[in-house]
KOLNUDO-781170 format. One record per residue (C-alpha): residue in one letter; x, y, z negated. Coordinates in steps of 0.001 Angstrom, whole numbers. Example, Ala and Ser with C-alpha at 12.3 -4.5 7.8 and 13.67 -1.06 7.14 Angstrom:
2
aa / x / y / z
A / 12300 / -4500 / -7800
S / 13670 / -1060 / -7140
END
This chain:
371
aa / x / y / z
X / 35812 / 12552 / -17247
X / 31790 / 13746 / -16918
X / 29688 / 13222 / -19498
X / 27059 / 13619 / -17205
X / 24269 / 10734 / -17615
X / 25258 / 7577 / -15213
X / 21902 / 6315 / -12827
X / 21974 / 3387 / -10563
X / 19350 / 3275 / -7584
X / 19061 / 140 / -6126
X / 17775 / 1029 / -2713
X / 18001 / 4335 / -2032
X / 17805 / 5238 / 1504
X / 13959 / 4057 / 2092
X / 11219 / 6453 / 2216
X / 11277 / 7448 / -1352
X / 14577 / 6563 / -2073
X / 16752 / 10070 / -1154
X / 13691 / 11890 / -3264
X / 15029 / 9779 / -6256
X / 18584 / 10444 / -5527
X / 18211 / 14217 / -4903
X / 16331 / 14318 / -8148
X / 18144 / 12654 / -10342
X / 21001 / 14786 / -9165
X / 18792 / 17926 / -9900
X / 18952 / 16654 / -13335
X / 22240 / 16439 / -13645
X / 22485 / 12801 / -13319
X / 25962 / 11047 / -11747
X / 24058 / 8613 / -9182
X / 25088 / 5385 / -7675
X / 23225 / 3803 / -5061
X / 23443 / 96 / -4448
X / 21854 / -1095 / -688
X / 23079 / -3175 / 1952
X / 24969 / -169 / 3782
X / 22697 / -1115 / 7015
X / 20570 / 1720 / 6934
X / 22342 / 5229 / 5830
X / 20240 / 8477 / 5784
X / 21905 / 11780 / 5957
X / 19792 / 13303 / 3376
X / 21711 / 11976 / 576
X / 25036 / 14014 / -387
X / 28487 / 13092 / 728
X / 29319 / 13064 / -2751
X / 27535 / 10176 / -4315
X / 28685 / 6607 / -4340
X / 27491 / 3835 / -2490
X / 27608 / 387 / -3851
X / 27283 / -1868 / -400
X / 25910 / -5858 / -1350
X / 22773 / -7746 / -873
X / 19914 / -6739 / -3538
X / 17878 / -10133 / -3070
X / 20942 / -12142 / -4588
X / 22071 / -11423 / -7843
X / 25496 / -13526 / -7726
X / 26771 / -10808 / -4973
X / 25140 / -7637 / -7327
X / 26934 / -9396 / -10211
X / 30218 / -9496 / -7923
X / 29522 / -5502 / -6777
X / 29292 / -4076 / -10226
X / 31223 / -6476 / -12450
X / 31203 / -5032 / -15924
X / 29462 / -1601 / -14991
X / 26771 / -203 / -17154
X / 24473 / 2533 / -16515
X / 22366 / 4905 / -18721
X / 18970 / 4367 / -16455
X / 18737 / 2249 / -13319
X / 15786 / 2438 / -10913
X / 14763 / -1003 / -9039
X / 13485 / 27 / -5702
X / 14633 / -2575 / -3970
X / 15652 / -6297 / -4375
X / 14625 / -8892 / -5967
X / 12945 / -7718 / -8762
X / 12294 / -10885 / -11064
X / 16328 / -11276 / -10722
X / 17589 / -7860 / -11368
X / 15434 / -7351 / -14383
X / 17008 / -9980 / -16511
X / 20684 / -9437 / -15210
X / 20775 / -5579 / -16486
X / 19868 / -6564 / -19959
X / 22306 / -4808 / -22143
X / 23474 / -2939 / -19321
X / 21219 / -351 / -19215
X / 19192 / 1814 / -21692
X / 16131 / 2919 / -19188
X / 15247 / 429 / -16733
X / 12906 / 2029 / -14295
X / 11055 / -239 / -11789
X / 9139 / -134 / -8600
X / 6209 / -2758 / -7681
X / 3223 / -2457 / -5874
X / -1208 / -2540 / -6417
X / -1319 / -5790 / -5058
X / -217 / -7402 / -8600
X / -4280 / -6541 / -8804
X / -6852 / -8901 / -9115
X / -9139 / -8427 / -5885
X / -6707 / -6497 / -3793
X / -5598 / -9525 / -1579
X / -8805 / -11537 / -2448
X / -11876 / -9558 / -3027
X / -13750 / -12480 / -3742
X / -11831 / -13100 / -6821
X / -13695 / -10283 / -8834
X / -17404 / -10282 / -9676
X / -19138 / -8202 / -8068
X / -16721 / -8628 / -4956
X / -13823 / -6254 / -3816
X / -12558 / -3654 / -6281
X / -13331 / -665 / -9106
X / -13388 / 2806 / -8049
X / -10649 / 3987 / -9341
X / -8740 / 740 / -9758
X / -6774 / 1863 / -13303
X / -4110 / -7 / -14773
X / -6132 / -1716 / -17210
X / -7724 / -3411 / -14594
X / -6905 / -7389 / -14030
X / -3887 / -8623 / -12846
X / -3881 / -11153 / -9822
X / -2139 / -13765 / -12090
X / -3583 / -16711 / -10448
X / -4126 / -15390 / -7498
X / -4180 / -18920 / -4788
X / -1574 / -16000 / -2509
X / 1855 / -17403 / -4141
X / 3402 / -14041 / -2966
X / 557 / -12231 / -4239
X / 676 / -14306 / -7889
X / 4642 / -13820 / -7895
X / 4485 / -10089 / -7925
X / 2375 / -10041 / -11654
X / 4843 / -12933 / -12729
X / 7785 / -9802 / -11910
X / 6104 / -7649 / -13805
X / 5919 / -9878 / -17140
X / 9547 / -10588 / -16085
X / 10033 / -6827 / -16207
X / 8459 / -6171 / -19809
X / 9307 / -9090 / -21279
X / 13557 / -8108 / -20887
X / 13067 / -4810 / -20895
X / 10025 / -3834 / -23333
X / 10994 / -129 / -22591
X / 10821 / -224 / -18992
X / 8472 / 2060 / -16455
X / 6907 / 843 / -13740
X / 5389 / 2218 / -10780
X / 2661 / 1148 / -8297
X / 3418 / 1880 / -4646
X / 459 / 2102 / -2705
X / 787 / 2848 / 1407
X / 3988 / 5113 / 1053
X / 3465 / 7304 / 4070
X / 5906 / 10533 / 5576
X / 9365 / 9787 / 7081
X / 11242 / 6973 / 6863
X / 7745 / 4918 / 5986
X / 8235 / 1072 / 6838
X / 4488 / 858 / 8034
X / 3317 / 4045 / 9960
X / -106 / 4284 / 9637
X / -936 / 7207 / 11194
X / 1087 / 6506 / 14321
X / -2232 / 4595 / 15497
X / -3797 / 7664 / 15791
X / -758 / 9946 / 16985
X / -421 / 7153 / 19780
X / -3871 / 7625 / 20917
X / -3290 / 11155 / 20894
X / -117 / 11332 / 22768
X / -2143 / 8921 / 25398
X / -4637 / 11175 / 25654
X / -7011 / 8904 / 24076
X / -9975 / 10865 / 22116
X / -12717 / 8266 / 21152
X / -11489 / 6534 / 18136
X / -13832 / 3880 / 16384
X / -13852 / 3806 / 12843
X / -15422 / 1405 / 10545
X / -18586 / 1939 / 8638
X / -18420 / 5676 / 9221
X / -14847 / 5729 / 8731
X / -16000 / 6252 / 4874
X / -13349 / 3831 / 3370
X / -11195 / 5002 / 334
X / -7408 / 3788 / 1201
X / -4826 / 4733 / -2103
X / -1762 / 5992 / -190
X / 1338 / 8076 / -1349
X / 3664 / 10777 / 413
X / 6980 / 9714 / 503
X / 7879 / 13060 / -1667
X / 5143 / 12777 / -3825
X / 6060 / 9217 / -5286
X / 9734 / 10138 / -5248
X / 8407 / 12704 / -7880
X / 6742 / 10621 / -9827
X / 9823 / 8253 / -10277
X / 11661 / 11106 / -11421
X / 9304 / 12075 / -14028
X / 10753 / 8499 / -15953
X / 13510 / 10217 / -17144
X / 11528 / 13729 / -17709
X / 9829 / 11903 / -20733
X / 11822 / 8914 / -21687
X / 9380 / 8708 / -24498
X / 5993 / 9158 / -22941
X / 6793 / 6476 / -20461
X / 8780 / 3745 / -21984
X / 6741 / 806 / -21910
X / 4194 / 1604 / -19360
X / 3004 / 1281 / -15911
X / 1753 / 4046 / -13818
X / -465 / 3951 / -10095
X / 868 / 6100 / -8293
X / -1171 / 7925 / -5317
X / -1960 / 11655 / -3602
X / -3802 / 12906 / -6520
X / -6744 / 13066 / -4064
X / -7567 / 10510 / -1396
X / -9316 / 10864 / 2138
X / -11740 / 8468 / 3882
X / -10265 / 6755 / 6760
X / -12611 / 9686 / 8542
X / -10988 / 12599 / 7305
X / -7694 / 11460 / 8066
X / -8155 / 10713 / 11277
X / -9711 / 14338 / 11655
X / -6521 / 16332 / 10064
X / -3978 / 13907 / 11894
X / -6124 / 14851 / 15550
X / -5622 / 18977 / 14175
X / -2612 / 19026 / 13450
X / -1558 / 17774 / 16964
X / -4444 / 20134 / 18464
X / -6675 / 17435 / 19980
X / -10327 / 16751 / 19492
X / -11612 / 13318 / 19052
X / -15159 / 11768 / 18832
X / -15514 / 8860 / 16119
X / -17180 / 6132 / 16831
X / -18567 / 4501 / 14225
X / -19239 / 430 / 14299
X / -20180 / -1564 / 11543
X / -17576 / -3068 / 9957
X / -17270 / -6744 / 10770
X / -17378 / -5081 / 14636
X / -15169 / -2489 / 14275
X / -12305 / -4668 / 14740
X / -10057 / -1593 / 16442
X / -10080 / -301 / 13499
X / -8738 / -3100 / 10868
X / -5346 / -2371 / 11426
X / -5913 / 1614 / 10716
X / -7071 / -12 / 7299
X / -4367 / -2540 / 7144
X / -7845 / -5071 / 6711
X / -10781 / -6529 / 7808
X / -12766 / -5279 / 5045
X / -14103 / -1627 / 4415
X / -13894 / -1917 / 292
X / -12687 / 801 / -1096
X / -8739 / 836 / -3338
X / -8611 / 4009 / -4738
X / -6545 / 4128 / -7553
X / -6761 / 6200 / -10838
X / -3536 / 8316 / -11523
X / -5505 / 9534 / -15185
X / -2485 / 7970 / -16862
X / 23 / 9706 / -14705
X / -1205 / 13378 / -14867
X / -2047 / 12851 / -18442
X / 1322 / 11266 / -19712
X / 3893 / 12375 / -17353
X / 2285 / 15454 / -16122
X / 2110 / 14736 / -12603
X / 1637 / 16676 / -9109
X / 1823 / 16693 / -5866
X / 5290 / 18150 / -4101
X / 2776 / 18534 / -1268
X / -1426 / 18161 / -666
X / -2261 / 15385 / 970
X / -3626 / 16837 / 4023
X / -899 / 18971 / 4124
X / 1358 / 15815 / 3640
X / -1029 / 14264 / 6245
X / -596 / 16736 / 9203
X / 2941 / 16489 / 8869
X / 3395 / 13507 / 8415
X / 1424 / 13598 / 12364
X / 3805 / 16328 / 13463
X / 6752 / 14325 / 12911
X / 5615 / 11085 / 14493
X / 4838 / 13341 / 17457
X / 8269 / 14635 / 17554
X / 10077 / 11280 / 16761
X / 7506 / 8825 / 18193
X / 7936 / 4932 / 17176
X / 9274 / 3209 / 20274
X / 6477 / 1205 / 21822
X / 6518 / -2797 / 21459
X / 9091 / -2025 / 18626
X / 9304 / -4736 / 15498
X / 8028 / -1177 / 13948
X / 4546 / -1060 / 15819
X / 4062 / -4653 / 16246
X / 4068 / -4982 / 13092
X / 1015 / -2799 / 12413
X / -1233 / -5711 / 14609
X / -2547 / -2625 / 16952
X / -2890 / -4185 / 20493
X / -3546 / -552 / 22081
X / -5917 / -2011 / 24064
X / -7994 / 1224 / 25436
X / -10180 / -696 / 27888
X / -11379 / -3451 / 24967
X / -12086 / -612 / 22753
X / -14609 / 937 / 25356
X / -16458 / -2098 / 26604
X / -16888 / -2822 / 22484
X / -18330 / 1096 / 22246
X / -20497 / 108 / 25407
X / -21826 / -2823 / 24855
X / -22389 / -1954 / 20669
X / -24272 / 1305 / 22250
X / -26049 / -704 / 24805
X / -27534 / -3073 / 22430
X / -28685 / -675 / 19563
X / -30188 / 1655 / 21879
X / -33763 / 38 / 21518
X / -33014 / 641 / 17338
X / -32097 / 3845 / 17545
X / -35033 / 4951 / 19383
X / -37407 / 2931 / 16304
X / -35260 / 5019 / 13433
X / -35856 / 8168 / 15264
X / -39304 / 7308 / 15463
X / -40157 / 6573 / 11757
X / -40076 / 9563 / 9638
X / -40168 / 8819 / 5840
X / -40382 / 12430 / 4840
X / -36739 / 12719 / 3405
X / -34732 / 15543 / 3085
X / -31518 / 16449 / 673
X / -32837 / 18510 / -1789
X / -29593 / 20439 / -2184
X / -29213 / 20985 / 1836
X / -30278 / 24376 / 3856
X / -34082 / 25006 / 4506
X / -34389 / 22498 / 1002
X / -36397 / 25271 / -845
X / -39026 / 25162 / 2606
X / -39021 / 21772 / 1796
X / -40211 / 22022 / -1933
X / -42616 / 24081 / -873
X / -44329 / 22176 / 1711
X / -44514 / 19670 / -1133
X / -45434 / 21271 / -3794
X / -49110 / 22391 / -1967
X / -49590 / 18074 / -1279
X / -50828 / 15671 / -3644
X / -49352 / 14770 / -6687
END
């Protein structure tokens, strides 16, 4: 009989699931995944057990596993508020996944004072506990669920989980464009918008980390993020290289850039970066792969296995692909602030960045003026 220690992922086969599986199994662990059977992955040894029943209703998980206990079990999937209480005494390490917007201001910026969020948002930060979004409000009550029957439990904080297998492609809306040989792109506010996001990889490592430092973690919640971030600009830019095209951004303000909400995934261009102090610090966190490394190919593959167009998949990322809209908007925006432009170009207040090239010319000129 092994001796080796028993895990349980419920899930499994999403975009961070295998990365749990494969790691646990790097550490020796006998793994059992438990997931509806509907999608399988090949990524995932022959060799592990598959527990096939519904996740969202505890009577059927009940029925899968009967008397079965477990040494750690990882919640990926499911419903969360359920499972917690039902492995109570049947686990030693329960290890959970849930997701920023349990945050106060992430679904509702106007619930926070001033509006919209911290930069970073850290896990100290206020929990959306009355938040008037029932969905939104149910997903801090799971998390008091979670402590409350398992005081030892971890918890991570899934931003945009991005790479293969990734439920909400992101960057498809620019490798569409691409692949359409689309190259103006509007952007919102300069495209200067902070979005937290995650590598598939990269957060499958930081699950695994749990049971690195049983200690270190029990009781806690970690963010977990890219340990850097890129403005909605920048990754725009390294998804156009690494497919080899050039693209001009076109920058609206925000409440016109309306192309460009779904890029966001919102209609605002507040920042929600998060702050992974607590997971480099405690868990000693890093990234399997930089993120505009993880970026590119991330583009790459979407390139090579495209999502089908007018899938449930792309419709569900509210991008209309509407190339002629997109240039009458740049036209008409263009068209109108023409006169401006030429009144901003006009008025010269003197300015320059002190730090920038010909800045010591500058200084100069200045110092010989009045004082």
């Amino acid at each position: 009989m092994s001796s080796a220690p028993t895990a349980l992922v419920i899930g499994g086969t999403g975009p961070t699931g295998p990365g749990v599986v494969n790691g646990l199994l790097d550490r020796g662990h006998d793994v059992t995944i438990l997931h509806t059977g509907r999608h399988e992955v090949d990524t995932i040894p022959d060799h592990v057990e598959h527990v096939h029943t519904n996740p969202f209703r505890i009577d059927e998980v009940a029925e899968a596993l009967g008397a079965r206990t477990f040494d750690v079990v990882y919640a990926m999937y499911g419903r969360l508020r359920d499972l917690a209480p039902f492995f109570v005494d049947r686990t030693d390490r329960f290890v959970a996944v849930g997701g920023i917007p349990v945050y106060r201001g992430i679904s509702n910026p106007g619930a926070n004072t001033p509006s919209g969020m911290t930069v970073p948002i850290r896990e100290t930060a206020a929990l959306a506990v009355d938040d008037p979004n029932e969905k939104v409000a149910k997903i801090a009550a799971t998390e008091r669920v979670v402590f409350e029957r398992h005081p030892r439990a971890t918890l991570f904080r899934y931003p945009l989980i991005y790479g293969p297998g990734q439920i909400n492609p992101r960057e498809w809306l620019v490798v569409r464009r691409v692949l359409d040989g689309r190259r103006r792109i509007i952007v919102a506010d300069g495209g200067l918008t902070l979005r937290a996001a995650a590598f598939g990889p990269n957060a499958s490592h930081a699950l695994c980390l749990a049971v690195d430092h049983p200690e270190a973690s029990a009781g806690r919640a970690y963010n977990v993020t890219d340990t850097h971030s890129l403005t909605a600009a920048q990754t725009i830019e390294v998804i156009a290289a690494a497919l080899d095209a050039e693209v001009e951004l076109v920058s609206l303000p925000g409440e016109l850039a309306t192309p460009a909400w779904p890029f966001l995934g919102k209609a605002t261009t507040g920042h929600q970066l998060l702050g992974t102090d607590r997971l480099l610090a405690e868990l000693g966190y890093e990234d399997v792969m930089p993120t505009a490394e993880a970026i590119a190919f991330t583009a790459r593959h979407l390139a090579e296995h495209p999502v089908e167009r007018g899938s449930a998949t792309e419709r569900r990322l509210q991008d209309p692909f509407d190339y002629e809209a997109e240039d009458r908007l740049i036209e008409t925006y263009r068209r109108v602030v023409g006169p401006a432009d030429e009144v901003a170009s006009a008025y010269d207040p003197g300015f320059a960045d002190r730090y920038a090239p010909g800045s010591d010319r500058w200084r100069t000129a200045r110092s010989d003026g009045p004082t």
